[in-house]
Every structure is written in structure tokens, then in C-alpha cells.
C-alpha positions as CSV (number, residue, x, y, z in Angstrom):
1,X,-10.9,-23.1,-56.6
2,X,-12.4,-23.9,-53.2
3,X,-16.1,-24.7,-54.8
4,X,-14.2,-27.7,-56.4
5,X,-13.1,-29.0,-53.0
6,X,-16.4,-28.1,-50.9
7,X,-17.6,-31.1,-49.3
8,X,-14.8,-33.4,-51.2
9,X,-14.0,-36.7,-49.7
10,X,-10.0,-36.9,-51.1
11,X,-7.8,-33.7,-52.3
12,X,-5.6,-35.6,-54.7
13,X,-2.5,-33.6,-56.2
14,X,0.7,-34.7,-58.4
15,X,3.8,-33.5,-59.0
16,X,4.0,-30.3,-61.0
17,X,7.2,-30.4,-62.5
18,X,9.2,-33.3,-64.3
19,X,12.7,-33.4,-63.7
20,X,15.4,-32.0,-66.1
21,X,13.1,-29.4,-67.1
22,X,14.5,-25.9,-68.2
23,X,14.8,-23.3,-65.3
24,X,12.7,-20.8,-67.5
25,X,10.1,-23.6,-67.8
26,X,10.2,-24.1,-64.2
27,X,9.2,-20.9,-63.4
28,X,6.5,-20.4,-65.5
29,X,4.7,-24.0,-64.4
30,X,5.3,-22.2,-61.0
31,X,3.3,-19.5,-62.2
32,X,0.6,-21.2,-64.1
33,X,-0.3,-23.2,-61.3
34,X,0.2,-22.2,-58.1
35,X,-3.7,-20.9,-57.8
36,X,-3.9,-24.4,-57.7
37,X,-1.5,-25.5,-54.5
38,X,-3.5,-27.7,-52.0
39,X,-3.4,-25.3,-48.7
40,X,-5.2,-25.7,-45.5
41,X,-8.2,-23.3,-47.0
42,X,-9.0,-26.6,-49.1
43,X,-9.0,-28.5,-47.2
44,X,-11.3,-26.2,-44.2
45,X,-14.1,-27.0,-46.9
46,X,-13.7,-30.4,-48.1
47,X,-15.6,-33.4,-45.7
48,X,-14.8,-33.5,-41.9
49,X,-13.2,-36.4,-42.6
50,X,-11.6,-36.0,-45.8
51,X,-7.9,-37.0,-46.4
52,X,-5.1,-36.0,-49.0
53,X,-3.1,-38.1,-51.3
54,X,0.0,-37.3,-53.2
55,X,1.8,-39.7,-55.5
56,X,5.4,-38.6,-54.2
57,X,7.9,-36.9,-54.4
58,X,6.4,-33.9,-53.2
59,X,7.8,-30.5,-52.7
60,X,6.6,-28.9,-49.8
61,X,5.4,-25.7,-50.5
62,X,4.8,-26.2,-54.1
63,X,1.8,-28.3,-55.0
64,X,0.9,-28.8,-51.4
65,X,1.9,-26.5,-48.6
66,X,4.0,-28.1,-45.8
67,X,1.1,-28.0,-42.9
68,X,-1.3,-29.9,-45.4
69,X,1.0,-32.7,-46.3
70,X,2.5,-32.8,-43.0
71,X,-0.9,-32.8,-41.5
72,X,-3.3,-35.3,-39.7
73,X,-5.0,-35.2,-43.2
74,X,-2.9,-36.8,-44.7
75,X,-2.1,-39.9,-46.2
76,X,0.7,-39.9,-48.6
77,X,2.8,-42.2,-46.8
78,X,0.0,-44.9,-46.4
79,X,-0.7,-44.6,-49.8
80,X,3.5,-44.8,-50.9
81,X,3.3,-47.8,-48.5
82,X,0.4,-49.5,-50.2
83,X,2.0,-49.1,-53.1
84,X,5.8,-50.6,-52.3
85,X,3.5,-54.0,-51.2
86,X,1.8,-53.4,-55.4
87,X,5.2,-53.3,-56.5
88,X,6.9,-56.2,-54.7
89,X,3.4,-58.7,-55.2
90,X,4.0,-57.7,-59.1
91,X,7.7,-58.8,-58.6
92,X,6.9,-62.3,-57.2
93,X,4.2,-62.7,-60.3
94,X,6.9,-61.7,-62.6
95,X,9.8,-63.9,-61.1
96,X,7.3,-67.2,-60.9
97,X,6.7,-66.9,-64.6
98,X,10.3,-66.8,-65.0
């Protein structure tokens, strides 16, 4: 797990559960993948100046754990940010071809 990140330059996660899912399903995706949570031991070995990206939402504590995505590491609201200016450039291309 941390050979993966040694050295990286970005520690991307997503979301790990879907909404509406069962409460049985829940816990076992909980299960399945929490080896693979993004915690500060990551990110100790990825690049000096790596940073970490999530697609939002996130749940603290889940995917990532709250000092990582809270951290001076990350990005996530730069990158939601980036992504609300995406959104509303592909709203003025749609409207002018309306």
C-alpha cells in the first residue's frame, strides 16, 4: 500500500460509496476497502511536495482521514473550484447555441 505512493506526486481518491446503497452493502465496501484510506502514512512517502485531490463529497475518516484532507496537502477545494468555473464556461457554450 505505501510502495504505491512512495515518491508519488498526487494521492488521488474518490468516493467509496454511492448513495441509496443498502446498509449491509455499506458495511462491507467499508470493509473491503479501508486498507486503502488515504492517511498521513501516505502521504509521509509520497514527494515533498506532493498534494491530494478528492472529487467531493468526501467523508472524513472514510476514504481520507480528516488530518489529510484538512491538511496543507491538500487541494480538494482548489480543485472543486476549478471545476464550478468548467461547469459555468460549459453553460455559457451551451446557452449561446441556444
Amino acid at each position: 500500500r505505501l510502495e504505491g505512493a512512495r515518491g508519488a506526486n498526487v494521492i488521488y481518491t474518490d468516493s467509496w460509496l454511492s448513495y441509496h446503497i443498502s446498509e449491509a452493502e455499506e458495511k462491507e465496501r467499508l470493509a473491503d476497502l479501508d486498507p486503502y484510506r488515504v492517511s498521513s502514512d501516505i502521504m509521509a512517502v509520497s514527494s515533498a511536495d506532493s498534494i491530494f485531490m478528492h472529487c467531493l463529497p468526501a467523508k472524513r475518516g472514510w476514504e481520507v482521514a480528516a488530518d489529510v484532507i484538512d491538511g496543507p496537502k491538500s487541494v480538494v477545494f482548489d480543485e472543486a473550484e476549478n471545476r464550478l468555473h468548467g461547469q459555468k464556461a460549459y453553460m455559457i457554450w451551451l446557452m449561446d447555441r441556444c
